[in-house]
Backbone atoms as SQL, in Angstrom:
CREATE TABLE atoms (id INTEGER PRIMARY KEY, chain TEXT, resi INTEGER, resn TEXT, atom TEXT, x REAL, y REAL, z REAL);
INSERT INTO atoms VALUES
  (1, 'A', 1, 'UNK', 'N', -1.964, -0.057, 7.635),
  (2, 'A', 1, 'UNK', 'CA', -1.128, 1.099, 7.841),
  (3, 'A', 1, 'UNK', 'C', -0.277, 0.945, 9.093),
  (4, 'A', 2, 'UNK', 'N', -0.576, 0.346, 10.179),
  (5, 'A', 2, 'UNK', 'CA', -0.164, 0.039, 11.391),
  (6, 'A', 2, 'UNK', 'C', 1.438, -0.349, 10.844),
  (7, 'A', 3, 'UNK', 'N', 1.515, -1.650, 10.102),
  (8, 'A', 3, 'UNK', 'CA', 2.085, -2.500, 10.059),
  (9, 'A', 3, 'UNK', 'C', 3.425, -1.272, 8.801),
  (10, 'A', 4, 'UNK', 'N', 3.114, -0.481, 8.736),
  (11, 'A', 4, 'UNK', 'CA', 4.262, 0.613, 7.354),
  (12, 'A', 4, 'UNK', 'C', 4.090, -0.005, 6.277),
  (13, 'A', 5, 'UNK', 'N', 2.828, -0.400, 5.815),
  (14, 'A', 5, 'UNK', 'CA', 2.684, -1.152, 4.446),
  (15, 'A', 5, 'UNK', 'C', 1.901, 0.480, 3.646),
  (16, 'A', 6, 'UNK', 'N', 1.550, 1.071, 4.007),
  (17, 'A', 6, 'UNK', 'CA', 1.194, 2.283, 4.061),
  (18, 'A', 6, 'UNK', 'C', 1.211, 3.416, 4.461),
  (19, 'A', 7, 'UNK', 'N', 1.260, 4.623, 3.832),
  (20, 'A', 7, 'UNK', 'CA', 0.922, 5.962, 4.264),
  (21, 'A', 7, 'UNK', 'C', 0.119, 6.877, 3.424),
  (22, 'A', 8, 'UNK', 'N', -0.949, 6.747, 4.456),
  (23, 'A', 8, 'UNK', 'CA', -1.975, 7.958, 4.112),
  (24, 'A', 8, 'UNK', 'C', -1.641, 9.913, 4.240),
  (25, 'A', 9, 'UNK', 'N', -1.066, 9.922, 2.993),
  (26, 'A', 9, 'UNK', 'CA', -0.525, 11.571, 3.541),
  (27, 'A', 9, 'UNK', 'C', -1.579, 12.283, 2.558),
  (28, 'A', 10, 'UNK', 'N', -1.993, 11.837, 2.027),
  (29, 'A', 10, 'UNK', 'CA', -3.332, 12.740, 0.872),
  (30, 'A', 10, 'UNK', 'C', -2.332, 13.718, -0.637),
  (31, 'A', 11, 'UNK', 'N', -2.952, 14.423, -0.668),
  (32, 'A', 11, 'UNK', 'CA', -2.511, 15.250, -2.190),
  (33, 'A', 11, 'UNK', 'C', -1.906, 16.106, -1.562),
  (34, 'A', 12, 'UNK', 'N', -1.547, 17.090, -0.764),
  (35, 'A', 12, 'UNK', 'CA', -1.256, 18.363, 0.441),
  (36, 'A', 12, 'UNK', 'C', 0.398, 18.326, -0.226),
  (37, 'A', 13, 'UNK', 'N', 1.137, 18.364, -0.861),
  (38, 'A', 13, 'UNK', 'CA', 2.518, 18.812, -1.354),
  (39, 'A', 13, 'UNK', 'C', 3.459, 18.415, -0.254),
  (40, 'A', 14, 'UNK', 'N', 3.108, 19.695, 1.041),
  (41, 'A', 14, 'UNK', 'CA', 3.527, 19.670, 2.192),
  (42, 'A', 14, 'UNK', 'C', 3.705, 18.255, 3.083),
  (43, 'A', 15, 'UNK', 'N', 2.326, 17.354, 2.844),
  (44, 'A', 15, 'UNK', 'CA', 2.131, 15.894, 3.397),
  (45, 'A', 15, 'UNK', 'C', 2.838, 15.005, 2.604),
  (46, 'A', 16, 'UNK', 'N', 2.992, 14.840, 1.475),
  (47, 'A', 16, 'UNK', 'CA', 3.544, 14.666, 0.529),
  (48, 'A', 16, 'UNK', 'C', 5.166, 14.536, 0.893),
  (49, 'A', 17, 'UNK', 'N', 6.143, 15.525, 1.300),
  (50, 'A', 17, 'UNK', 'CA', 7.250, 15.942, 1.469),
  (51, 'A', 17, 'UNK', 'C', 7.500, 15.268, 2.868),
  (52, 'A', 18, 'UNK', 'N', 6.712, 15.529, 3.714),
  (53, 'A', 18, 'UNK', 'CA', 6.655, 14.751, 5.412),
  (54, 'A', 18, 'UNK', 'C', 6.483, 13.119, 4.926),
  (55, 'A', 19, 'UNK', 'N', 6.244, 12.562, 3.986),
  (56, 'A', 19, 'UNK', 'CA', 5.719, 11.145, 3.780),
  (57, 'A', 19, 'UNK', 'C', 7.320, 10.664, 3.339),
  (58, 'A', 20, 'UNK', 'N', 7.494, 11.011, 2.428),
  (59, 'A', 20, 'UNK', 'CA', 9.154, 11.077, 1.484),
  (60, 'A', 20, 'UNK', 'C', 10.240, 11.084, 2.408),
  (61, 'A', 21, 'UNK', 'N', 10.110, 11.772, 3.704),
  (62, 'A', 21, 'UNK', 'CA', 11.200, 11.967, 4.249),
  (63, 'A', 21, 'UNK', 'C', 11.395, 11.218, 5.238),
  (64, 'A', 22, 'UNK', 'N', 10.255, 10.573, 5.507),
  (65, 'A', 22, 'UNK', 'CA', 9.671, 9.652, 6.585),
  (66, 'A', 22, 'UNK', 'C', 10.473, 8.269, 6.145),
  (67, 'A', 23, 'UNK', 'N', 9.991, 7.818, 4.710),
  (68, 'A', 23, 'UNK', 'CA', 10.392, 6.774, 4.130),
  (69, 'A', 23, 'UNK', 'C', 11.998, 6.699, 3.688),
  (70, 'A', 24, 'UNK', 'N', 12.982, 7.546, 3.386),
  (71, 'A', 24, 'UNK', 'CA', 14.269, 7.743, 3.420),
  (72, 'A', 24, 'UNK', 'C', 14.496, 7.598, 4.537),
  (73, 'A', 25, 'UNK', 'N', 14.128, 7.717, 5.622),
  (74, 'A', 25, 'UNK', 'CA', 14.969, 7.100, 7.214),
  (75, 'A', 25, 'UNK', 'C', 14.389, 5.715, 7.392),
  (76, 'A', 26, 'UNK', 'N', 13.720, 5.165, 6.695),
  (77, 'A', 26, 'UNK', 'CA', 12.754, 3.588, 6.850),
  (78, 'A', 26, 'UNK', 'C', 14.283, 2.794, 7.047),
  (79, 'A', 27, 'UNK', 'N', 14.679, 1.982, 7.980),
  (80, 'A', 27, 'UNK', 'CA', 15.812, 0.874, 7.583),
  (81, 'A', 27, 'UNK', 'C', 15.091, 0.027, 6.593),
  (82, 'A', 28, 'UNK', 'N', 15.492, -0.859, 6.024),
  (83, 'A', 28, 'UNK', 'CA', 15.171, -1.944, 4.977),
  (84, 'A', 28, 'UNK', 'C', 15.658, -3.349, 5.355),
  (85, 'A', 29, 'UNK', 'N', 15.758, -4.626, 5.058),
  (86, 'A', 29, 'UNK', 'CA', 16.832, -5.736, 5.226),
  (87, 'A', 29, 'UNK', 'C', 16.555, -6.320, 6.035),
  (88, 'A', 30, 'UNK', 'N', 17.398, -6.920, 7.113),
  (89, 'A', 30, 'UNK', 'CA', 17.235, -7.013, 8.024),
  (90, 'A', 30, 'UNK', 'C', 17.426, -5.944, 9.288),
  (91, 'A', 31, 'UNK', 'N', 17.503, -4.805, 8.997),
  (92, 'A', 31, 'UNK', 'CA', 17.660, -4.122, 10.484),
  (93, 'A', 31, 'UNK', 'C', 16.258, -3.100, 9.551),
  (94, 'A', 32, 'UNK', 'N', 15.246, -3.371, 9.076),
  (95, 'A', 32, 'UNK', 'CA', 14.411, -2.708, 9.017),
  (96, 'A', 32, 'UNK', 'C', 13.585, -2.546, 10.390),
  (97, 'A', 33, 'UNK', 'N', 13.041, -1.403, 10.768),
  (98, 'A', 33, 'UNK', 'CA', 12.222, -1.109, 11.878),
  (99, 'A', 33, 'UNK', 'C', 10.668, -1.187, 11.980),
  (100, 'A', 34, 'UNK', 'N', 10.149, -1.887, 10.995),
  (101, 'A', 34, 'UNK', 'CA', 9.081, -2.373, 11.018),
  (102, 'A', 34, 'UNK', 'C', 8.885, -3.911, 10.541),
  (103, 'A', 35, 'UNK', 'N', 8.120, -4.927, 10.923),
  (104, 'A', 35, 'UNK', 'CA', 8.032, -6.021, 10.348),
  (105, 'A', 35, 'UNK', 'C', 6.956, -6.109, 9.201),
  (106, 'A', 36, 'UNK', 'N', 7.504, -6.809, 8.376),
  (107, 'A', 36, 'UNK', 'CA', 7.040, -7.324, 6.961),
  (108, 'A', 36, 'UNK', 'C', 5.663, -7.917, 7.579),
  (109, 'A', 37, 'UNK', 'N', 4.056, -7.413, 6.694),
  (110, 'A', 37, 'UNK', 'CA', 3.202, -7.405, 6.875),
  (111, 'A', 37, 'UNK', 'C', 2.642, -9.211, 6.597),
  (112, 'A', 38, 'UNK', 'N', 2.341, -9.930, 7.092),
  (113, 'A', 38, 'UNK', 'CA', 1.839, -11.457, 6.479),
  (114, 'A', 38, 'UNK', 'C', 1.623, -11.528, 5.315),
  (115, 'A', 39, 'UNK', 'N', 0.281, -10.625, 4.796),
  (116, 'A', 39, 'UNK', 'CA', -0.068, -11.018, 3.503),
  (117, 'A', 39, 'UNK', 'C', 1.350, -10.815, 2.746),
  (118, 'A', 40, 'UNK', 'N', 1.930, -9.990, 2.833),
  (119, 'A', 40, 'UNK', 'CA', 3.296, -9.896, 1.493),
  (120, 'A', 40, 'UNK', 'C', 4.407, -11.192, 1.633),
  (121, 'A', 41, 'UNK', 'N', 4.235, -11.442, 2.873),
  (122, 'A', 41, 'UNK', 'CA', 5.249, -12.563, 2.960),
  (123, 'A', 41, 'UNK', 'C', 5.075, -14.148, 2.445),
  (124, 'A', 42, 'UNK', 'N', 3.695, -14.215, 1.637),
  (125, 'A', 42, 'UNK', 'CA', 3.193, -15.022, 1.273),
  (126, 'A', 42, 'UNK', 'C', 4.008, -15.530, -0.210),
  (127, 'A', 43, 'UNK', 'N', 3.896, -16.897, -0.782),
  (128, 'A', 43, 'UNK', 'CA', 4.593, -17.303, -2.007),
  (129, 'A', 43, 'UNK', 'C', 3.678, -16.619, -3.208),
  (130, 'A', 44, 'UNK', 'N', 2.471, -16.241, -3.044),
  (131, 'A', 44, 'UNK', 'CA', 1.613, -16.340, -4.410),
  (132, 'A', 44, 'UNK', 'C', 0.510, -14.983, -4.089),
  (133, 'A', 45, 'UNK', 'N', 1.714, -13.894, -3.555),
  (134, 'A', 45, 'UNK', 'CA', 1.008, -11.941, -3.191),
  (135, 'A', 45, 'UNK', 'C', 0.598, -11.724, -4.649),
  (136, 'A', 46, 'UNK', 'N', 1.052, -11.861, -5.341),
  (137, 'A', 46, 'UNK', 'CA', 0.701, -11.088, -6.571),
  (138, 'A', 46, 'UNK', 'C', -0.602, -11.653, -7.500),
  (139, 'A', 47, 'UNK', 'N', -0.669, -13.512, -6.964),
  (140, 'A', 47, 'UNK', 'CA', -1.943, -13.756, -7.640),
  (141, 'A', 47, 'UNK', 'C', -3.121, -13.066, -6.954),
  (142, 'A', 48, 'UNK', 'N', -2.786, -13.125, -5.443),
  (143, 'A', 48, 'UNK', 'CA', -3.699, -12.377, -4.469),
  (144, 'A', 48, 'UNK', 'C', -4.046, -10.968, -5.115),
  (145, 'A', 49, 'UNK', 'N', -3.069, -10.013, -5.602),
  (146, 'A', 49, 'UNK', 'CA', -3.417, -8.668, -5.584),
  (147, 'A', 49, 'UNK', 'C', -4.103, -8.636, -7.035),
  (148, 'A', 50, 'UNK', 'N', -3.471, -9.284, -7.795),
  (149, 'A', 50, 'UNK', 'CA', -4.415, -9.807, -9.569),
  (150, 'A', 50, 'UNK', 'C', -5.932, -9.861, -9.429),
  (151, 'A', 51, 'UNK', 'N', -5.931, -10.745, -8.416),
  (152, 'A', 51, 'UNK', 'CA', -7.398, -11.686, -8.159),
  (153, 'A', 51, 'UNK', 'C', -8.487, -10.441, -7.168),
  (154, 'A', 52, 'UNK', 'N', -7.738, -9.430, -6.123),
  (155, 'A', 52, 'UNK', 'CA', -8.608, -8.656, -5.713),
  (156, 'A', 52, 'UNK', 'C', -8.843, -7.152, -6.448),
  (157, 'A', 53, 'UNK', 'N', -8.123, -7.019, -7.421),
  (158, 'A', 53, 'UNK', 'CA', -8.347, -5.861, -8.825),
  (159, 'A', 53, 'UNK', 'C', -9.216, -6.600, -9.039),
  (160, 'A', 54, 'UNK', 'N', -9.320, -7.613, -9.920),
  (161, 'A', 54, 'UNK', 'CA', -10.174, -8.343, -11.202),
  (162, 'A', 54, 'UNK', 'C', -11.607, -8.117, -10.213),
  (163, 'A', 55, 'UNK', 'N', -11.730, -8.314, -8.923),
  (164, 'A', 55, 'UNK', 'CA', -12.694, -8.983, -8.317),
  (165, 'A', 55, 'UNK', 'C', -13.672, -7.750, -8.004),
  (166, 'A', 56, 'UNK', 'N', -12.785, -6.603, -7.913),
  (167, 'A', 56, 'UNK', 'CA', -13.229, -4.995, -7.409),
  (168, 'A', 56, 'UNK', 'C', -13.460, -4.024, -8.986),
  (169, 'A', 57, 'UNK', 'N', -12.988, -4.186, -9.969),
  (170, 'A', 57, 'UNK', 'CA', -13.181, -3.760, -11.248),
  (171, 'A', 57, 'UNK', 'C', -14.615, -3.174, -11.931),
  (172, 'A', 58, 'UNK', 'N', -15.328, -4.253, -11.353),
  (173, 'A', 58, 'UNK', 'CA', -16.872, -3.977, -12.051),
  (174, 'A', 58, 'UNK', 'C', -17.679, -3.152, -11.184),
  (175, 'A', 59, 'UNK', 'N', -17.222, -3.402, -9.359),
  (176, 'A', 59, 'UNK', 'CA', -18.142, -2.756, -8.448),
  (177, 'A', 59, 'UNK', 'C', -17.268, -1.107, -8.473),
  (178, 'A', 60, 'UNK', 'N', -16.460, -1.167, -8.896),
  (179, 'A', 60, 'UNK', 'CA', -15.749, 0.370, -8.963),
  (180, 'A', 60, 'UNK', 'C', -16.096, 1.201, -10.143),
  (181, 'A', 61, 'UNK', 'N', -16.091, 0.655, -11.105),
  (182, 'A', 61, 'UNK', 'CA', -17.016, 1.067, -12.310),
  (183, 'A', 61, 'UNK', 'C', -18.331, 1.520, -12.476),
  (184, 'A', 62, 'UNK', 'N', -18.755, 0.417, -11.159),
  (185, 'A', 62, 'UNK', 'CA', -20.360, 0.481, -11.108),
  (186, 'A', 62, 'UNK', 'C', -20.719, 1.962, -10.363),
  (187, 'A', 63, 'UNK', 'N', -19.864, 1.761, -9.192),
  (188, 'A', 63, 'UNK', 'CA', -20.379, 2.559, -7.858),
  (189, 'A', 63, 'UNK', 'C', -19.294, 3.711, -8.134),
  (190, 'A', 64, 'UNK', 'N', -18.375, 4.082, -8.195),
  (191, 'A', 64, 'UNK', 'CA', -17.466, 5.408, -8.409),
  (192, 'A', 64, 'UNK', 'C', -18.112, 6.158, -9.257),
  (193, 'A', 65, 'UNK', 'N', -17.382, 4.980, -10.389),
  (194, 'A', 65, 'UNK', 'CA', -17.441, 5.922, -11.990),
  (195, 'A', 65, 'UNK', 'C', -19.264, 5.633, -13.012),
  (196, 'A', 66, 'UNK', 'N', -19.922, 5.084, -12.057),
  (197, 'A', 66, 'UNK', 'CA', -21.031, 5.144, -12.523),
  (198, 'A', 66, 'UNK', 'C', -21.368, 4.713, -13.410),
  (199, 'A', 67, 'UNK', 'N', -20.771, 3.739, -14.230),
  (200, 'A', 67, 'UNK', 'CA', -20.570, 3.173, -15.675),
  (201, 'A', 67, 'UNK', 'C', -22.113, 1.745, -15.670);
């Protein structure tokens, strides 16, 4: 979250609206005002994010949803 790869604003409508408005003033490009987080800047993020679903799937099933 540090890094603006995130925002925790919850369900709150109100937080919600403060999050949205936050991110419409974000620069982007190069004159963005935050730096691009490592892991995303990587060649192969998406096998990464594939591989930590697949890997979390069964213990979320297990332990959330009780399955």
């Amino acid at each position: 979250m540090e890094e603006a790869s995130v925002m925790m604003v919850g369900l709150n409508p109100e937080r919600i609206l403060q999050g949205l408005i936050q991110l419409q003033y974000q620069k982007i490009g190069n004159q963005r005002n935050f730096r691009t987080v490592s892991d995303y800047s990587m060649s192969n993020e998406n096998d990464k994010v594939v591989r930590i679903i697949l890997s979390y799937t069964d213990y979320i099933k297990r332990v959330v949803w009780s399955d």
